[in-house]
KOLTI-113071 format. One record per atom (N, C-alpha, C, O, CB): atom name; residue in three letters; x, y, z; residue number from 0. Coordinates in nm, 3 decimals, always signed. Glycine has a CB too. Example, Ala and Ser with C-alpha at 12.3 -4.5 7.8 and 13.67 -1.06 7.14 Angstrom:
# KOLTI-113071
site,code,c1,c2,c3,pos
N,Ala,+1.319,-0.569,+0.780,0
CA,Ala,+1.230,-0.450,+0.780,0
C,Ala,+1.320,-0.330,+0.780,0
O,Ala,+1.424,-0.332,+0.846,0
CB,Ala,+1.131,-0.447,+0.905,0
N,Ser,+1.285,-0.225,+0.708,1
CA,Ser,+1.367,-0.106,+0.714,1
C,Ser,+1.290,+0.003,+0.787,1
O,Ser,+1.341,+0.114,+0.804,1
CB,Ser,+1.408,-0.060,+0.572,1
This chain:
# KOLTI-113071
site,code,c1,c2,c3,pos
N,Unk,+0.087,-0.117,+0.000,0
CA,Unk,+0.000,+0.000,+0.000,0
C,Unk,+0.091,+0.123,+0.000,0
O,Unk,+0.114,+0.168,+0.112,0
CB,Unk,-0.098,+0.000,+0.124,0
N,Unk,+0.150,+0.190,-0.111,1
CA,Unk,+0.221,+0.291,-0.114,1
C,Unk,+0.104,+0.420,-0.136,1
O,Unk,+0.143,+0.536,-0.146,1
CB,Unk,+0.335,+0.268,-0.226,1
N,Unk,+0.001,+0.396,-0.141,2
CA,Unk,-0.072,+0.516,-0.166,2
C,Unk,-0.136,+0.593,+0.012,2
O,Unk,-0.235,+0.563,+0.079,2
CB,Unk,-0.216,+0.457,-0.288,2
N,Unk,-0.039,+0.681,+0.034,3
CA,Unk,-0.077,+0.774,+0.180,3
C,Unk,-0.186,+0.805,+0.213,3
O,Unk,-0.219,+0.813,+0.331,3
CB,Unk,-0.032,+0.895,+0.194,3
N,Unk,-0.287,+0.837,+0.085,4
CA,Unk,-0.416,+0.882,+0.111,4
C,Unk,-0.462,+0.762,+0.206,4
O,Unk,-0.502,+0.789,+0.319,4
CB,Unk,-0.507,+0.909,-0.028,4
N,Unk,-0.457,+0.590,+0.146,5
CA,Unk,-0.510,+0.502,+0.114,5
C,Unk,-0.530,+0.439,+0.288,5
O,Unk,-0.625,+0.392,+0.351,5
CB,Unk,-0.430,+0.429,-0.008,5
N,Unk,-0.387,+0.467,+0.321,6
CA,Unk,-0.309,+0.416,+0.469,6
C,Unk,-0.390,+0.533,+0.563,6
O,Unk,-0.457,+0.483,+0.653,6
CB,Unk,-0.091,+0.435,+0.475,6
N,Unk,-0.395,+0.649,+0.557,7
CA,Unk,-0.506,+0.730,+0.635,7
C,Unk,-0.601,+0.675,+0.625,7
O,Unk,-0.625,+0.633,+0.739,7
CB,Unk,-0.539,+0.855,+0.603,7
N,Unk,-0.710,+0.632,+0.534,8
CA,Unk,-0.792,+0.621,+0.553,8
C,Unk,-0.828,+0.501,+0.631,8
O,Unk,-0.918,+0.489,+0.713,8
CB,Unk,-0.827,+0.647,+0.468,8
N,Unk,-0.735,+0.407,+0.586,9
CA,Unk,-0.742,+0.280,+0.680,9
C,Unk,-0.726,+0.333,+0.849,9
O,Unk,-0.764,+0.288,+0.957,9
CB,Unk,-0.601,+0.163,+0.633,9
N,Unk,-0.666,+0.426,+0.815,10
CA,Unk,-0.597,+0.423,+0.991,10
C,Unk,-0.738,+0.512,+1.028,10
O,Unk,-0.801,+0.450,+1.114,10
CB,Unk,-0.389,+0.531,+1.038,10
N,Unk,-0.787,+0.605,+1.000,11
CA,Unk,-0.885,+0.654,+1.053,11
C,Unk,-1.001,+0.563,+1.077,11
O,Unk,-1.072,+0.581,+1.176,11
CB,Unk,-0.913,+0.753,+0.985,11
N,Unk,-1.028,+0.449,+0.978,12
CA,Unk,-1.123,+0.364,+0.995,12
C,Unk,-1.135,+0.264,+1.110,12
O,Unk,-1.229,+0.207,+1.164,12
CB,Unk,-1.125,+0.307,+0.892,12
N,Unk,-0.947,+0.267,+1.136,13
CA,Unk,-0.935,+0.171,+1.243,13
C,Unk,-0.967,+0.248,+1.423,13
O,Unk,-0.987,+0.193,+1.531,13
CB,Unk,-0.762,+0.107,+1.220,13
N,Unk,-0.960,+0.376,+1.389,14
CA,Unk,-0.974,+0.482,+1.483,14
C,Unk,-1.150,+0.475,+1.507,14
O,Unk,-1.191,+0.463,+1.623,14
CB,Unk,-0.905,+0.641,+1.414,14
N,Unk,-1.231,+0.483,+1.412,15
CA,Unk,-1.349,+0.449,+1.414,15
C,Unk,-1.395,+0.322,+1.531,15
O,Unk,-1.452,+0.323,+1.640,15
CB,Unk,-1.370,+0.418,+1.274,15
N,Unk,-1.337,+0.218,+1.441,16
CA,Unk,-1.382,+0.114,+1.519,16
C,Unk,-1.343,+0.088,+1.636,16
O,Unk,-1.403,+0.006,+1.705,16
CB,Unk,-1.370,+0.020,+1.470,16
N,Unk,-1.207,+0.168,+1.691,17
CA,Unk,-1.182,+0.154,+1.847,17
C,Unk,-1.283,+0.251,+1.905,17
O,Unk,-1.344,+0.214,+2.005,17
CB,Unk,-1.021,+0.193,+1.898,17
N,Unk,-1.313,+0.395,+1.845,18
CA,Unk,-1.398,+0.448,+1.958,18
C,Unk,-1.565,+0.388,+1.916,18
O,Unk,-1.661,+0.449,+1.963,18
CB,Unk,-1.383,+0.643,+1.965,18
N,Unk,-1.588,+0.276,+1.831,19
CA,Unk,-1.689,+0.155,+1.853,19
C,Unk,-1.688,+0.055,+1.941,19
O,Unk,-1.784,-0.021,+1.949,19
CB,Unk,-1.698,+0.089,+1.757,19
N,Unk,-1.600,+0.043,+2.004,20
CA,Unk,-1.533,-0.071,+2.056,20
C,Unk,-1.578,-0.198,+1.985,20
O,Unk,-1.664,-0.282,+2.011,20
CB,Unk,-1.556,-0.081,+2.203,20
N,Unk,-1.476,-0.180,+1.870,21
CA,Unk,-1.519,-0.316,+1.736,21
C,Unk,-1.410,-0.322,+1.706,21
O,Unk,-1.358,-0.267,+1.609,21
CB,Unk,-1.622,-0.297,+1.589,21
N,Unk,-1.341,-0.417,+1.814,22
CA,Unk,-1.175,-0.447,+1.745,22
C,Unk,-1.193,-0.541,+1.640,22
O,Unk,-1.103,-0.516,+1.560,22
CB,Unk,-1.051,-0.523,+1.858,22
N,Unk,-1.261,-0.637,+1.597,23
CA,Unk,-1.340,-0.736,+1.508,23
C,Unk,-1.313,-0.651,+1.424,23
O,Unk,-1.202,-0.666,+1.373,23
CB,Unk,-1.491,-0.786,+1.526,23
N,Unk,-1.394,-0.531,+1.374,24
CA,Unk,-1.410,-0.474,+1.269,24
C,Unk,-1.283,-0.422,+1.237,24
O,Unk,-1.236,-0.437,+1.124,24
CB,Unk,-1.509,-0.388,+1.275,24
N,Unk,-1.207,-0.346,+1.349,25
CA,Unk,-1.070,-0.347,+1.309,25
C,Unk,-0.921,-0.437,+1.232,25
O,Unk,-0.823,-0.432,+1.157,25
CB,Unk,-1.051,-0.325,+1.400,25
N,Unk,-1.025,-0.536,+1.347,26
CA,Unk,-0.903,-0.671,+1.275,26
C,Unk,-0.911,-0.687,+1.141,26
O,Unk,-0.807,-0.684,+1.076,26
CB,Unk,-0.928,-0.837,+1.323,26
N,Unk,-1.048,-0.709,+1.072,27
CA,Unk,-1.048,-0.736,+0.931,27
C,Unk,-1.033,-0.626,+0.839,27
O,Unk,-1.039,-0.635,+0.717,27
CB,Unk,-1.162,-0.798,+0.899,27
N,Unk,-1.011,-0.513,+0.910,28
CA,Unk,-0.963,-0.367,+0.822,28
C,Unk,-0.782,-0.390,+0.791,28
O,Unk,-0.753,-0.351,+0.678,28
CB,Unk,-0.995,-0.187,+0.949,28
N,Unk,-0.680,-0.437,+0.857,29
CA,Unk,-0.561,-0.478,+0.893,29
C,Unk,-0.540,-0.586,+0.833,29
O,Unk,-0.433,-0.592,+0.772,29
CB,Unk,-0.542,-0.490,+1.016,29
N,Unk,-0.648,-0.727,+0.827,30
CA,Unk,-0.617,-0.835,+0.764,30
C,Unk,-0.565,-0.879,+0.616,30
O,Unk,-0.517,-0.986,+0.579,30
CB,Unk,-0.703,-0.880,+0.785,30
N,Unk,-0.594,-0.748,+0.540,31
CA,Unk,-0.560,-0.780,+0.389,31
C,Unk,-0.432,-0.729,+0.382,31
O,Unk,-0.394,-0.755,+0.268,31
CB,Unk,-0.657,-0.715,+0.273,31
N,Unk,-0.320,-0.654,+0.458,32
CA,Unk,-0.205,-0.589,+0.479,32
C,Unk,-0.131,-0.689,+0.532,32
O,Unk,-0.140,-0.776,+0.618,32
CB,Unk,-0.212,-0.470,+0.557,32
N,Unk,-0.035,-0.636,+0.430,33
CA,Unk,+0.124,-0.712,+0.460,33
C,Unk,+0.160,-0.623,+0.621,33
O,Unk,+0.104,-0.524,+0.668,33
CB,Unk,+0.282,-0.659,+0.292,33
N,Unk,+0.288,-0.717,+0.683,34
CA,Unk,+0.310,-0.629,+0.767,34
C,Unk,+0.325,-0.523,+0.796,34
O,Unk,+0.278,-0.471,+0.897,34
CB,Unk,+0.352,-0.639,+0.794,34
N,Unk,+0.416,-0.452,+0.690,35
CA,Unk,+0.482,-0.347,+0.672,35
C,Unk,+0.380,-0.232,+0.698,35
O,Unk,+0.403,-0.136,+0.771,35
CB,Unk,+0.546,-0.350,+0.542,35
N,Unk,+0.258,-0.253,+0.625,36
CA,Unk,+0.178,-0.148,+0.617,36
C,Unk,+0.113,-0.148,+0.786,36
O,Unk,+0.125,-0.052,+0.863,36
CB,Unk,+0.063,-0.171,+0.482,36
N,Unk,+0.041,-0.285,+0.819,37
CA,Unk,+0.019,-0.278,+0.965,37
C,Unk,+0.114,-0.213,+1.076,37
O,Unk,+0.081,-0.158,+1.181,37
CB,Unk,+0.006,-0.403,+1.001,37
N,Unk,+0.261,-0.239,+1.014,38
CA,Unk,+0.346,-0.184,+1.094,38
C,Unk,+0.354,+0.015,+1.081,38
O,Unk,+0.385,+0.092,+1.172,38
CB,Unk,+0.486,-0.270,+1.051,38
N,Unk,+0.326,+0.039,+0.980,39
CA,Unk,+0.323,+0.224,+0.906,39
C,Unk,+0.161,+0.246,+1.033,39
O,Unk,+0.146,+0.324,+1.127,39
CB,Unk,+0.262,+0.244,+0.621,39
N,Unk,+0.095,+0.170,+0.993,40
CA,Unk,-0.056,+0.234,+1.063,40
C,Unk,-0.069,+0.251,+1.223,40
O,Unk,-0.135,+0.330,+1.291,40
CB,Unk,-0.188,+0.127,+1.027,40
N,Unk,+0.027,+0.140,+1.260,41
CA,Unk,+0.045,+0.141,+1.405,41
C,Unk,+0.162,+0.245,+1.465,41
O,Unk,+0.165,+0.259,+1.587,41
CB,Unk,+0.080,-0.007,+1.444,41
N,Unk,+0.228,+0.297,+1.408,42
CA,Unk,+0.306,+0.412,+1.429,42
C,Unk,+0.237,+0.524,+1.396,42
O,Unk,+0.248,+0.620,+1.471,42
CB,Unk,+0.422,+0.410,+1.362,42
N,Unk,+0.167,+0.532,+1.296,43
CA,Unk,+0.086,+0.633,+1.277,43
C,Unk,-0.036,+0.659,+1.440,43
O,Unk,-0.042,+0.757,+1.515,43
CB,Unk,+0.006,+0.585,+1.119,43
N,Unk,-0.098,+0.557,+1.444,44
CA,Unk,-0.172,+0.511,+1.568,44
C,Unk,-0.111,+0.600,+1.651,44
O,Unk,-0.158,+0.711,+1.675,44
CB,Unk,-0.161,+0.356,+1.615,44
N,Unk,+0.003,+0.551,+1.703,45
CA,Unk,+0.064,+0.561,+1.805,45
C,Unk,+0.102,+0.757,+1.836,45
O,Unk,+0.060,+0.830,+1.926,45
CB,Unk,+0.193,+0.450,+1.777,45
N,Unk,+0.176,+0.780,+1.744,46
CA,Unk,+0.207,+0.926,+1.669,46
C,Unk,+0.076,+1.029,+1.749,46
O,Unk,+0.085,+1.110,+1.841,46
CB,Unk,+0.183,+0.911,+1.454,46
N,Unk,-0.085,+0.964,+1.636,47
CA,Unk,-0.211,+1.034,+1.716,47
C,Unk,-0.240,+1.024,+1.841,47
O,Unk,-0.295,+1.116,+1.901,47
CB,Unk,-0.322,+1.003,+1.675,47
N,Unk,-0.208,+0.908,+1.897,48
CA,Unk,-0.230,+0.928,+2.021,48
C,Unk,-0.114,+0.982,+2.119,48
O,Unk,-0.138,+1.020,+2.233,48
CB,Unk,-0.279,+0.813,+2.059,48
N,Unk,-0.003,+0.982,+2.071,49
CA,Unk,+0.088,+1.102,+2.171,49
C,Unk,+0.066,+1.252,+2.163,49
O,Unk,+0.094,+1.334,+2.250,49
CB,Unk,+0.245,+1.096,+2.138,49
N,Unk,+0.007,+1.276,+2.030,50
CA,Unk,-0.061,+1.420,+1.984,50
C,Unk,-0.159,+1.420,+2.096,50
O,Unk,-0.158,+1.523,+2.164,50
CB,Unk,-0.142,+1.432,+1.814,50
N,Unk,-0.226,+1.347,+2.122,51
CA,Unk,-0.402,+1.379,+2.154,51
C,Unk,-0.337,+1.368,+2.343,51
O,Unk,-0.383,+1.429,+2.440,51
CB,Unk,-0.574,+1.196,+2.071,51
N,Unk,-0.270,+1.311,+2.340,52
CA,Unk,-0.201,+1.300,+2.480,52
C,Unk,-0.106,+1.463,+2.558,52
O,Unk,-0.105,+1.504,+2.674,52
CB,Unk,-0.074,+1.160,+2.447,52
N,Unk,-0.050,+1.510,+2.452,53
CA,Unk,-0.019,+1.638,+2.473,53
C,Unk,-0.082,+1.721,+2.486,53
O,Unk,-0.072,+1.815,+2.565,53
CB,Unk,+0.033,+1.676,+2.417,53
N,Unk,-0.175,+1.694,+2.390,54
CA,Unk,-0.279,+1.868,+2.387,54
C,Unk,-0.353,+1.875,+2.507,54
O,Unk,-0.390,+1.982,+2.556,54
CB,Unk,-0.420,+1.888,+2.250,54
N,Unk,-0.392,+1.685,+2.591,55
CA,Unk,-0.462,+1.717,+2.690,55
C,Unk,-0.413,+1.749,+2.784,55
O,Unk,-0.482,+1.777,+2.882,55
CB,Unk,-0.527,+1.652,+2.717,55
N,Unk,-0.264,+1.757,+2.787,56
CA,Unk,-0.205,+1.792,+2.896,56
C,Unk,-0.152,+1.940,+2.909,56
O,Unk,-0.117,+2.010,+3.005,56
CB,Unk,-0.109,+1.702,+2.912,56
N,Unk,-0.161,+1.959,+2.759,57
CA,Unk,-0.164,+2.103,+2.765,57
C,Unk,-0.285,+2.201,+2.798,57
O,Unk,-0.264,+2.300,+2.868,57
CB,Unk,-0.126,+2.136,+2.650,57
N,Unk,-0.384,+2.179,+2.759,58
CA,Unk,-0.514,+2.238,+2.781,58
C,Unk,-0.520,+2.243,+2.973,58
O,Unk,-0.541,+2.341,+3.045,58
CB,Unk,-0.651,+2.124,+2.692,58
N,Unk,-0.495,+2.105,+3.010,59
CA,Unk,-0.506,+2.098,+3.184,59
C,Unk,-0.397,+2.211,+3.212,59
O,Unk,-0.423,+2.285,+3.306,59
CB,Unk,-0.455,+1.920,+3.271,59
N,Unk,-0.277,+2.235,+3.141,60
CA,Unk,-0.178,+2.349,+3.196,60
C,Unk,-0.043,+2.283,+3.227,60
O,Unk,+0.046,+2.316,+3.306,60
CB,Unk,-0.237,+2.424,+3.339,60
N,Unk,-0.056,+2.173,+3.135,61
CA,Unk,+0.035,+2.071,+3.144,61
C,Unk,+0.146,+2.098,+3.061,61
O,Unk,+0.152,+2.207,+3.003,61
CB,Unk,-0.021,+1.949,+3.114,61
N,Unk,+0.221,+2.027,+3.049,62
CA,Unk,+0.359,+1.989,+2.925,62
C,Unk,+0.323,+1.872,+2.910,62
O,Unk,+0.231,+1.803,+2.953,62
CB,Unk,+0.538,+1.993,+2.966,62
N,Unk,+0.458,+1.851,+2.802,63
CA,Unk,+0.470,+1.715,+2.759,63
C,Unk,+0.522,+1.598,+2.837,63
O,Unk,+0.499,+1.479,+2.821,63
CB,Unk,+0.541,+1.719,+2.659,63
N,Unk,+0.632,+1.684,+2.965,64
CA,Unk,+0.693,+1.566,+3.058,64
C,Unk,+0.536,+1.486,+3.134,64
O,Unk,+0.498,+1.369,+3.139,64
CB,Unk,+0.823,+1.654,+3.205,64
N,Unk,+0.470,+1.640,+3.192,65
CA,Unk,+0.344,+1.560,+3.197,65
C,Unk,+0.284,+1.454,+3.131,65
O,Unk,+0.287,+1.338,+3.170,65
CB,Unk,+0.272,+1.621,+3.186,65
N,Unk,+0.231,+1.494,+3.034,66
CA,Unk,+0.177,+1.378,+2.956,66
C,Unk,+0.233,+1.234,+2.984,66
O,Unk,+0.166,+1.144,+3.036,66
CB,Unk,+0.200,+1.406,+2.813,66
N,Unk,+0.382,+1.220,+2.937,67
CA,Unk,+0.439,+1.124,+2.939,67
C,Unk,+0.456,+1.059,+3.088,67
O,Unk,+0.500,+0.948,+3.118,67
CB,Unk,+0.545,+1.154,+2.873,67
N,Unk,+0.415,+1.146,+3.156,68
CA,Unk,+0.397,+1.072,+3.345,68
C,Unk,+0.308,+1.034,+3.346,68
O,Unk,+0.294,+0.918,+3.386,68
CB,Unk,+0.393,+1.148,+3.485,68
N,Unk,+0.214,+1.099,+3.309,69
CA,Unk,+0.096,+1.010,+3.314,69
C,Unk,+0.068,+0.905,+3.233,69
O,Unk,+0.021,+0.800,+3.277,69
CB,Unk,-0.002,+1.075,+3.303,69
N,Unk,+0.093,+0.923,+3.113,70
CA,Unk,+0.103,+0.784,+3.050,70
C,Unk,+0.162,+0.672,+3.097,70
O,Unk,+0.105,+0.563,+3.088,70
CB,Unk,+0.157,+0.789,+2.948,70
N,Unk,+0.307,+0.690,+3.164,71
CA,Unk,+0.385,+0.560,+3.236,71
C,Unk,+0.321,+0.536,+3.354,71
O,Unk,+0.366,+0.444,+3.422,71
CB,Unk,+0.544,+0.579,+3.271,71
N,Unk,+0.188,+0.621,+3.415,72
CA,Unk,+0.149,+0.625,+3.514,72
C,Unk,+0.011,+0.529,+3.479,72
O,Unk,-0.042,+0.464,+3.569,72
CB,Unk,+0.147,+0.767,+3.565,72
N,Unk,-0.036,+0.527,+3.357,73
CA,Unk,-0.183,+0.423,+3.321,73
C,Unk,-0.081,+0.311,+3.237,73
O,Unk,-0.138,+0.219,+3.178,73
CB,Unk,-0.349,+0.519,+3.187,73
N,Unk,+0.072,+0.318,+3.234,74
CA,Unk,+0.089,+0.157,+3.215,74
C,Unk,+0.105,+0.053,+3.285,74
O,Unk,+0.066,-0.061,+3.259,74
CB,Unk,+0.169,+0.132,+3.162,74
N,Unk,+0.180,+0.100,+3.403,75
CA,Unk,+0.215,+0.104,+3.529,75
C,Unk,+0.068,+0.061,+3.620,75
O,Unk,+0.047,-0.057,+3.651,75
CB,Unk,+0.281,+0.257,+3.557,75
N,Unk,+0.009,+0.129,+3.643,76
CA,Unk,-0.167,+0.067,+3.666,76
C,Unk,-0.225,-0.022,+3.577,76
O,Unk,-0.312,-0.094,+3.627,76
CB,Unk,-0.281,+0.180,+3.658,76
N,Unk,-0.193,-0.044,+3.414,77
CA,Unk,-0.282,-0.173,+3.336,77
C,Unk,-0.197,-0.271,+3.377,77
O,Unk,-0.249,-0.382,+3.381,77
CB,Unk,-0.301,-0.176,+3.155,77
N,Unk,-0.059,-0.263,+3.416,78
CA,Unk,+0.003,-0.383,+3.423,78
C,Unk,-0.005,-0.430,+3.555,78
O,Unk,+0.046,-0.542,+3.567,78
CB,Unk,+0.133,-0.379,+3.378,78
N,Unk,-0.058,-0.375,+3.674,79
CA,Unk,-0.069,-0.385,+3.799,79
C,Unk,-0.207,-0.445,+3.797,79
O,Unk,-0.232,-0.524,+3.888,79
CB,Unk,-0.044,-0.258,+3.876,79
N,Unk,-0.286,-0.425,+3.721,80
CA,Unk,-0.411,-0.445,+3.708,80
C,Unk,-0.413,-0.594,+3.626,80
O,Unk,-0.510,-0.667,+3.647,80
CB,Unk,-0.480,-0.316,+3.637,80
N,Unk,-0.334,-0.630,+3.555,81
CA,Unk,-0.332,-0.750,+3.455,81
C,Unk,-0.292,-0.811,+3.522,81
O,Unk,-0.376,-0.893,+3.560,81
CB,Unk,-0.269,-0.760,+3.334,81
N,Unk,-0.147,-0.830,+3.590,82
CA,Unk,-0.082,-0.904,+3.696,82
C,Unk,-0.176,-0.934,+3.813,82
O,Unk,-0.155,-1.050,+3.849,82
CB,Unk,+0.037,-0.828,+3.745,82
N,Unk,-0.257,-0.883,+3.877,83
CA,Unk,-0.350,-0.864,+4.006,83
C,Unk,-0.520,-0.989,+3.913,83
O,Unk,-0.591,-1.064,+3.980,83
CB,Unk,-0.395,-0.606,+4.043,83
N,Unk,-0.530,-0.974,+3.800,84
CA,Unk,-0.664,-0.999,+3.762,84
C,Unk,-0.619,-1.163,+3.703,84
O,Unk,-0.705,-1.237,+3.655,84
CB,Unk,-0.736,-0.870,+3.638,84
């Protein structure tokens, strides 16, 4: 999939179906992709959500070290929470 438009749109679609909570629908959006491209969309993924992670920490009156504390701060709790469950 060298076409950028093509890989947005997938990735937004896959953005869709997480705030559906339809990883199903996600999975088979991903399934016709070689790795490479799954691997481009999940960095992309990742990319939006450190964006969307800053701004909220900026809007609260935050920075970015923020952000990133708190983020190691809800991995740190899912994995305390996975380990515990």
């Amino acid at each position: 999939m060298s076409d950028s438009f093509e890989s947005d749109r997938i990735t937004m679609a896959v953005i869709a179906c997480a705030l559906a909570d339809d990883s199903d629908g996600a999975v088979e959006l991903l399934k016709p992709l070689d790795a490479r491209d799954v691997s481009r969309i999940a960095v992309r993924l990742a990319a939006m959500a450190a964006d969307a992670l800053i701004s909220a920490a900026e809007e609260g009156g935050g920075n970015r070290d923020e952000a990133l504390a708190h983020w190691q701060q809800c991995i740190l709790q899912h994995e305390a929470d996975h380990d515990g469950g």
